[in-house]
C-alpha positions as CSV (number, residue, x, y, z in Angstrom):
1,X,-49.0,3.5,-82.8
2,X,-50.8,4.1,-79.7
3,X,-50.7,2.6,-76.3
4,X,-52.8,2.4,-73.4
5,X,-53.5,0.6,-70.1
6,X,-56.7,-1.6,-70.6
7,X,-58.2,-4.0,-67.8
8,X,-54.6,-4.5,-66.4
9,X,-52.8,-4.9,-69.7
10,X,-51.1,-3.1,-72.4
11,X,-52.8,-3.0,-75.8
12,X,-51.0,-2.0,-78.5
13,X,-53.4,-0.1,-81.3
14,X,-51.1,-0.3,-84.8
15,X,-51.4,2.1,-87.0
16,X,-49.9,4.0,-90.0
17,X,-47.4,5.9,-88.4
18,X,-45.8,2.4,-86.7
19,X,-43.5,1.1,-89.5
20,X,-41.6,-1.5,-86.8
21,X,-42.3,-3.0,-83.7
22,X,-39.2,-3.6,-81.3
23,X,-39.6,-7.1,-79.9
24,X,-39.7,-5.7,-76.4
25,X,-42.2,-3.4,-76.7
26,X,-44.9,-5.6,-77.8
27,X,-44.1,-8.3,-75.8
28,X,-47.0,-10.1,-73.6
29,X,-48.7,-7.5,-74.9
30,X,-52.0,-7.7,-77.6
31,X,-51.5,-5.7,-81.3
32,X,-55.3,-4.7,-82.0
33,X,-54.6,-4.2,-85.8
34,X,-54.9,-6.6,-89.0
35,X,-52.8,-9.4,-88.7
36,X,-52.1,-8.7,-92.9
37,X,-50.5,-5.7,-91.6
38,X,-49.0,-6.1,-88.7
39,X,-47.0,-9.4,-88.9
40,X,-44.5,-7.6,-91.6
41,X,-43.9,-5.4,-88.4
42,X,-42.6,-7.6,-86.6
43,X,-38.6,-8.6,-86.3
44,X,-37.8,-11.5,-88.7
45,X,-37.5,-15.1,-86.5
46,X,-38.9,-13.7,-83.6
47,X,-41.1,-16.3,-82.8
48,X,-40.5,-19.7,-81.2
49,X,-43.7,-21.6,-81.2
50,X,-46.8,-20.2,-83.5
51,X,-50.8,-20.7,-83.2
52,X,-53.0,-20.0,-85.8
53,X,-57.0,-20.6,-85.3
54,X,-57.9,-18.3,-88.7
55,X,-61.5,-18.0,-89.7
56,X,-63.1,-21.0,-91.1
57,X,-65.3,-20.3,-94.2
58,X,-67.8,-22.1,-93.1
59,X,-70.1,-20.8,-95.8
60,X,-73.6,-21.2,-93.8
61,X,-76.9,-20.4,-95.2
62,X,-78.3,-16.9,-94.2
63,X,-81.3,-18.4,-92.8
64,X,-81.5,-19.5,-89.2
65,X,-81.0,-22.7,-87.8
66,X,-83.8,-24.5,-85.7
67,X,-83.9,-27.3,-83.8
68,X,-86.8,-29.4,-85.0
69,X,-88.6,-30.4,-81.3
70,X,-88.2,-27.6,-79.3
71,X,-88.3,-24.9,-81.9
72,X,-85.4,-22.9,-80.5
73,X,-82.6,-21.1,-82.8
74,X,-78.9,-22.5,-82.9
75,X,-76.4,-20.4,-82.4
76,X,-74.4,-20.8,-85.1
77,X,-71.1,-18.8,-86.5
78,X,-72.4,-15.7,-88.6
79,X,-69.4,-13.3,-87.7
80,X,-68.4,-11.5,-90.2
81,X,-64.7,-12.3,-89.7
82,X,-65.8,-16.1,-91.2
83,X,-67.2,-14.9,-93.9
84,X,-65.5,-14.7,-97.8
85,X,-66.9,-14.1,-101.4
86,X,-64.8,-17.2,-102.8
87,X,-62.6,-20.2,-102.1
88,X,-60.0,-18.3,-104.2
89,X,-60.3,-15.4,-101.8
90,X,-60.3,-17.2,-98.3
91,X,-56.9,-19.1,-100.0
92,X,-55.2,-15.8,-100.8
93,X,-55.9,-14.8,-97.2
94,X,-54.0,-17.9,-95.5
95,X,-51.4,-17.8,-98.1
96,X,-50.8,-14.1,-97.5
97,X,-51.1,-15.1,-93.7
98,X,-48.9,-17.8,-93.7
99,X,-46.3,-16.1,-96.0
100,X,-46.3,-13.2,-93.3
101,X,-45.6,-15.9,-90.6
102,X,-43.2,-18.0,-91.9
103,X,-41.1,-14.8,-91.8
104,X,-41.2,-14.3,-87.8
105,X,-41.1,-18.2,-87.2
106,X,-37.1,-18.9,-85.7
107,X,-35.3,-21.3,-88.0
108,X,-36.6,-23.9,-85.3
109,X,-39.8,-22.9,-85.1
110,X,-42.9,-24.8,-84.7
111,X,-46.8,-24.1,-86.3
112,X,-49.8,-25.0,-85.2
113,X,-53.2,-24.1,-87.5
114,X,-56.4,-25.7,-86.0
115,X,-59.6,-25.6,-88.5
116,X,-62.8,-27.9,-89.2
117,X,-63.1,-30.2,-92.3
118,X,-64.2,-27.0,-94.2
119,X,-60.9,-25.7,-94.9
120,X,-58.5,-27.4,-93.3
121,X,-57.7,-29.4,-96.5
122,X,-57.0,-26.0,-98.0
123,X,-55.0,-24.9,-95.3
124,X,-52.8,-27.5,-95.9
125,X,-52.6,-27.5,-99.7
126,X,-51.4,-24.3,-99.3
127,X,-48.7,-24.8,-96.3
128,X,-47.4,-27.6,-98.2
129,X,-47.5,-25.2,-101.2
130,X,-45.6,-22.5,-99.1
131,X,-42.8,-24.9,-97.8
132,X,-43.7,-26.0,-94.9
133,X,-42.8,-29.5,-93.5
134,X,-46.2,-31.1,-91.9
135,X,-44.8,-32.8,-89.2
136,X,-48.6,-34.5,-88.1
137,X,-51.8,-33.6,-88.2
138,X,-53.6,-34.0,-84.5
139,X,-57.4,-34.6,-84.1
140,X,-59.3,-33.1,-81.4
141,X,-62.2,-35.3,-80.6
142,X,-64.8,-33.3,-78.6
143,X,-66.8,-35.0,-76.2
144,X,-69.7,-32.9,-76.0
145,X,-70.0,-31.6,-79.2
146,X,-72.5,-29.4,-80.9
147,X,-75.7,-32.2,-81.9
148,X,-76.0,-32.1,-85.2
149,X,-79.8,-30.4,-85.7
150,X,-81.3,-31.6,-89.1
151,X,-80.2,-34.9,-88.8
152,X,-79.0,-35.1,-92.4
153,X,-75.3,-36.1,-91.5
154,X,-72.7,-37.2,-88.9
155,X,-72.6,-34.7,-85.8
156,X,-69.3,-33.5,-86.5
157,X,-67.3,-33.8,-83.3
158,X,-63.7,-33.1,-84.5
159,X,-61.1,-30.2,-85.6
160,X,-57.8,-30.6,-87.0
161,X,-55.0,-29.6,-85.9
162,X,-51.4,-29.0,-88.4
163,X,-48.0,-29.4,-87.0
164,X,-45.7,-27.9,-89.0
165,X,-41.9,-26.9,-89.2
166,X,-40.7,-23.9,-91.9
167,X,-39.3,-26.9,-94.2
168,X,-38.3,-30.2,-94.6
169,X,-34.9,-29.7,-93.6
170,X,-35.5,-28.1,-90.2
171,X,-34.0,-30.3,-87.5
172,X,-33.9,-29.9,-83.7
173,X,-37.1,-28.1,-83.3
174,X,-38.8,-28.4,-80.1
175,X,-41.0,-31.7,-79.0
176,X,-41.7,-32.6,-75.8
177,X,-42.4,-36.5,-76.1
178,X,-43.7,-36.8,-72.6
179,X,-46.2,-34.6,-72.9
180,X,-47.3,-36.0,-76.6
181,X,-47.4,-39.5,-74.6
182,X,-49.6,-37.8,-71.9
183,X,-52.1,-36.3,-73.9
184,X,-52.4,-38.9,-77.0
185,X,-54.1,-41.4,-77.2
186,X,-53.2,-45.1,-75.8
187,X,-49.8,-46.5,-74.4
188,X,-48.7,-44.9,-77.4
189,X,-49.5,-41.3,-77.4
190,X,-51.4,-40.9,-80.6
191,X,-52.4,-38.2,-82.4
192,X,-55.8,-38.1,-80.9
193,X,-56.8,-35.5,-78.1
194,X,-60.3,-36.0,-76.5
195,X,-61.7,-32.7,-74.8
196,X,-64.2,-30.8,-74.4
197,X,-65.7,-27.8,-76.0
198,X,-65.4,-24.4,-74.6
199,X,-67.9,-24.0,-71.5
200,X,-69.4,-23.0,-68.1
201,X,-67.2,-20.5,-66.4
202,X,-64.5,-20.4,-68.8
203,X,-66.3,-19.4,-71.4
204,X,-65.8,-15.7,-71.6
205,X,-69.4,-13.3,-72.0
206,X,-70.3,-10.0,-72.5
207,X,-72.4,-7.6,-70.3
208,X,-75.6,-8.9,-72.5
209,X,-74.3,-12.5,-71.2
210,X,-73.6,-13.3,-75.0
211,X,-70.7,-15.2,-75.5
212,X,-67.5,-12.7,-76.0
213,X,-66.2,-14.6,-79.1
214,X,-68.6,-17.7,-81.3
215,X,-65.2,-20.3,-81.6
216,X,-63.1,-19.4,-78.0
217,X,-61.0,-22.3,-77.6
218,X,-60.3,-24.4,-74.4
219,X,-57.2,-23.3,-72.5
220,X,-56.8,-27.3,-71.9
221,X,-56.4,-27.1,-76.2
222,X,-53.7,-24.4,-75.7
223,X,-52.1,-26.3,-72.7
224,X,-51.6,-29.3,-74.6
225,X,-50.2,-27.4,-78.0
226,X,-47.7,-25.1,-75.7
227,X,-46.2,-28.0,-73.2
228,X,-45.7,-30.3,-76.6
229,X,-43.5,-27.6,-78.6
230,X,-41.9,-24.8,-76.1
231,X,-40.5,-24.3,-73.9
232,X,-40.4,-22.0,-70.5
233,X,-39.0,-18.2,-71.7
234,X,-39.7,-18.9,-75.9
235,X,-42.4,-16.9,-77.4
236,X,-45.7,-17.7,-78.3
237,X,-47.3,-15.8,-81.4
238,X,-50.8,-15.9,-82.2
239,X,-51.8,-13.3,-85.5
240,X,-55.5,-14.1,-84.8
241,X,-55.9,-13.9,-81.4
242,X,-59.4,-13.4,-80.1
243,X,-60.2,-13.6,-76.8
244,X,-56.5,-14.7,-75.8
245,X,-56.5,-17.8,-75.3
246,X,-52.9,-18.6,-76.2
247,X,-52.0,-15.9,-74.1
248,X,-54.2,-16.6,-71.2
249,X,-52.1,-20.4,-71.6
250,X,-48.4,-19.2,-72.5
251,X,-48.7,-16.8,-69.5
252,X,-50.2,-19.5,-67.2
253,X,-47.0,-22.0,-68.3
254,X,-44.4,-19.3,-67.8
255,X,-44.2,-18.6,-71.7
256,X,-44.1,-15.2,-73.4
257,X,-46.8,-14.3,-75.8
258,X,-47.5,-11.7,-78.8
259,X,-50.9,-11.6,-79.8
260,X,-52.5,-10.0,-82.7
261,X,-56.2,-9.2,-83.2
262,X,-58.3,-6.8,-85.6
263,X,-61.7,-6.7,-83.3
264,X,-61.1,-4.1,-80.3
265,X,-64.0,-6.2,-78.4
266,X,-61.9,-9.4,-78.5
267,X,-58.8,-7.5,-77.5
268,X,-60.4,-5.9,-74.7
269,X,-61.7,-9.5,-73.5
270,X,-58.2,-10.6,-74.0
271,X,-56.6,-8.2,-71.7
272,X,-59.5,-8.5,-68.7
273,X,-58.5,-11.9,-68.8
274,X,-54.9,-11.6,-68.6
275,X,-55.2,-9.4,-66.2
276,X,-57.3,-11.8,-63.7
277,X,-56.5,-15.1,-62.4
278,X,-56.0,-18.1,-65.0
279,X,-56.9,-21.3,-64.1
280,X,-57.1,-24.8,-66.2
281,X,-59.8,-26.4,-66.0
């Protein structure tokens, strides 16, 4: 293990020699290292609140997309974190993933895994598979969503968002019932959260002007997920973290954060955001 002051923030690099991270050490701090391998690092029932945005799969053709009148390429997501040879091998990922987590979650603990109607069936197959108690599943209705080019189907203007406890017998977990009437929809407060994509000046870039990460979430997303199901002190863990988002949110709401992430470039783009002021939109 290695660390090192980077843009105002300690970054943890994992490696072979580290066989256990104290709680203290690492946290508000970001792990660069595989999530695979650093999660069984980690104390047992560490965390109070999780958040899991985990590659997609979106399994898109290698040719590039173009929109039909002006002629100009779509940037679509080609990382190579999203891609997988199989359904059978993107599944033993988030079972392995979510086997790892379910270990640091606290008895109480509360899960949130956000993906697009690619996977998120499978996500859940396997959750359910793994124990875990859904509690809902919250929609995220995006109100300037990505047009949908080739005009062969609905634009698709929603993720999906799992709520989750370890099991079915976990009572007295965290929900804050003002805020879930705040943000949902109608008198009510329904499972339906309209917001926008990712943009403008939030949206992090590189020294090319490329965007830093292809799927960075809105902090208003994280805002929402963190005042729902913590609360001020408990621990935020994110085992995917790219650009920090949850962290740039938990630290913002006076929450504690561990954040794990394989790609350096993220990481660094995590921590020169922590670093700076954080503002919701």
């Amino acid at each position: 293990m290695s660390e090192r002051k980077s843009s105002g923030r300690r970054i943890i690099t994992d490696s072979g020699r580290a066989k256990a991270y104290d709680l203290e050490r690492v946290r508000n701090c970001i792990i660069v290292g595989d999530a695979l391998e650093v999660l069984p690092k980690l104390p047992a029932e560490c965390a109070d609140c999780v958040f899991i945005d985990p590659p997609y799969f979106l399994q898109l053709p290698p040719k590039k997309l173009k929109r039909w009148k002006v002629n100009s390429e779509v940037e679509a997501v080609d990382d190579q974190w999203d891609k997988f040879a199989s359904f059978a091998e993107y599944d033993e990922f988030i079972e392995r993933l979510l086997t790892e987590t379910k270990r640091v979650m606290k008895p109480k603990a509360t899960i949130w895994v956000i993906s697009t109607y690619h996977s998120i069936f499978r996500i859940g197959k396997v959750m359910q598979d793994l124990g875990y108690w859904i509690l809902n599943d919250v929609l995220w209705v995006k109100n300037n969503p990505m047009p949908n080019w080739l005009g062969v189907r609905f634009t698709n203007a929603t993720e999906t968002l799992i709520f989750a406890v370890k099991d079915k017998g976990v009572k007295g977990y965290t929900f804050n019932k003002a805020a879930a009437k705040e943000f949902g929809a109608g008198k009510v407060g329904a499972n339906v959260w309209t917001l926008p994509l990712c943009t403008g000046k939030e949206r992090l870039r590189n020294e090319k002007g490329e965007k830093a990460h292809s799927t960075q979430k809105p902090l208003e997303l994280l805002r929402r997920v963190i005042l729902t199901s913590t609360n001020e002190g408990d621990l935020v863990l994110d085992p995917v973290a790219g650009v920090g988002t949850t962290g740039a949110a938990a630290q913002e709401l006076g929450r504690d954060f561990v954040m794990v992430e394989v790609n350096r470039d993220y990481a660094e783009a995590a921590a020169k955001r922590l670093a700076g002021p954080i503002a919701f939109p």
